[in-house]
Every structure is written in C-alpha cells, then in structure tokens.
C-alpha positions, 0 to 999 in steps of 0.5 A: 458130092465133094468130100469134106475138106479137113482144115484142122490144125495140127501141133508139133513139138518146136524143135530148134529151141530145145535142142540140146547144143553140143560141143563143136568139133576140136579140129573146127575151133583150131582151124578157125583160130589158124584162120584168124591168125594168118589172115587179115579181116579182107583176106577172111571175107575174101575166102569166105565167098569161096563158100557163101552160096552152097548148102554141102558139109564142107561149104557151111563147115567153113561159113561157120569156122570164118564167122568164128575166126572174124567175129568178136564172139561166137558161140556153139551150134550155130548155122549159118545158111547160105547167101548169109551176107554181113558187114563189120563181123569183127563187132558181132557177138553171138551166142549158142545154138543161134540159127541164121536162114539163108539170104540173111543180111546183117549189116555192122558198123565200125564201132558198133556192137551187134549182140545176138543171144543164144537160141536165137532163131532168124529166118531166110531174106532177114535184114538187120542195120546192126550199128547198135542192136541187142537180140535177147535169148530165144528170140524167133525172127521171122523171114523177111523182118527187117530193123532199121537201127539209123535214119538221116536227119533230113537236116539242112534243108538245102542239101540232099537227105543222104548227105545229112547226118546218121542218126543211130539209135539202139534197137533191143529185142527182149527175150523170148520175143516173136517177129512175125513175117516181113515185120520192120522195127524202127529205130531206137525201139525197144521190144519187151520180153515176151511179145509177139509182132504181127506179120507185116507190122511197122513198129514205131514205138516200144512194145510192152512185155508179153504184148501182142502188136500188129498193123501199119504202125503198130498198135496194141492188140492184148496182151497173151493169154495168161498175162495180165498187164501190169 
C-alpha cells in the first residue's frame, strides 16, 4: 500500500518584519551623496543600468547608493533586488527596512509623491502607478499585485481613449495591511489598516479596517479573527 501522504502545515517565525535595521555603512551614505552632487538625474539612471540586472555585492551595493543619491528620502536597510525599474525617483520617499523583489516596477510622475513606510515588504514582478500612492508600515505586497492610480476619462467620444484627459486619483494602503498574489487596487482606493486582499482580487472600492476581501470585484468575506467590526 502508498504510504500516508503528510499534508500538514508547518510555522515559522516571519523574518523580514522583526529584523532589527542597523545603520548603513558610513562610506555607502558618503558615496551616495558624491553621486548626487556630481551627476544629473539622467546621468544617475544612466549608471544605474550598469547594475540593474546582477544579484553580487557590488551590483545591489550600487542599486541601493543610486536609489539614495536620486530619491527624495530613503531610508536604512533597504534592498533593492535586481530588474527593479522606476520613474520619477527623485518623488520617492521610503523608509527603514523596505525590501523591494526583483522585476519590480514603480512608476512615478512629475510631481507626484510615492510614500513608502518602513518595513515594507513588496514581492518580485509588482507593479505600481505611483503619480500619487501612500503605503503605510508593515505593509506585505505580494508578487505580481499591481495599483493602477490614473484612468483616461474616455471623454470626447470622437477621439481615441488615450488621447483624453488622466485622470489621478490617490491610492492609500493602510498599515499592516496584506496584498495577496496578483491583486490589482484601482484608483482612488483606500485599503484600511490591518486588511487582508485575497489573491487574485480587483478592488474597486475602499476596504474597511481589519477586513478580509477577495474576488472579481472584491467583496466582503469577515472580518479577522479576533475583530469585531465596528
């Protein structure tokens, strides 16, 4: 006879969130501001696709000292993996401890502001319209979710969609808060504190605090154990 098939489950204590962030090394942060000092915004995105594909020492060493030189904050501990692409860094603000996986895209504008809090984990092949985004601490983002933070007006009906207005609205996830697998949040949503987004889900419309969503939109599932909505 087949022997039994084990299908429990196993814990483990989550790493990423309680590492401790240390201070980052003095001759990283001094680099980082020669850099800024002595090259233009082009000329920094420029060498920064001398490292942007390898996973050595020296090429994440200097993905992270350019994200530094360019960007309008950023903090301690932060990786960023390979194939990370962006735009308009020079609006980015991110905090401590921030771990950004491989093949990520976060796209900026002009103007805009992309705030991203400490402890913040986002997983490879994520995708973010940043013109106007707010993710709070602790917040995990799972590979592949995606927000989209503008849409076209689809106004006047007698040219193409891509030729009417953007419209941009913010995008705010709360913190705490866990995006699951291939998720997409639409513009102008707000995710509350706490919440959890199925994999998958397409949320249309804002998520109360400690909320478990999922689905084609999203809908109300309960609320997590231990929280009695109010």
């Amino acid at each position: 006879m087949p022997g039994k098939i084990d299908d429990s489950s196993q814990i483990v204590k989550a790493f990423h969130s309680r590492e401790e962030v240390g201070e980052d090394p003095e001759f990283e942060i001094g680099l980082s501001q020669s850099l800024r000092n002595n090259y233009s915004g082009d000329a920094l995105i420029e060498l920064y696709g001398r490292f942007l594909a390898g996973d050595g020492y020296l090429d994440t060493l200097m993905r992270r000292t350019i994200w530094r030189a360019a960007a309008r904050r950023f903090g301690r501990g932060i990786h960023v993996g390979s194939n990370v692409g962006f735009k308009h860094l020079e609006t980015f603000e991110i905090g401590n401890g921030v771990f950004i996986g491989s093949q990520a895209f976060i796209q900026g504008r002009i103007g805009g502001k992309c705030i991203i809090g400490n402890k913040v984990w986002i997983g490879p092949q994520s995708y973010f319209d940043a013109r106007d985004l707010v993710i709070e601490d602790y917040v995990g983002w799972g590979p592949g979710a995606k927000v989209l933070g503008s849409a076209h007006v689809g106004l006047p009906l007698d040219v193409p969609i891509i030729q009417t207005d953007l419209e941009i609205k913010r995008v705010r996830i709360g913190a705490w808060a866990d995006i699951g697998v291939n998720a997409v949040i639409l513009p102008g949503v707000t995710i509350g504190k706490g919440s959890q987004v199925g994999a998958g889900a397409v949320v249309t419309e804002d998520v109360p605090t400690f909320a478990v969503v999922a689905g084609i939109p999203a809908k109300f599932i309960k609320w997590r154990e231990g929280y009695e909505g109010k």
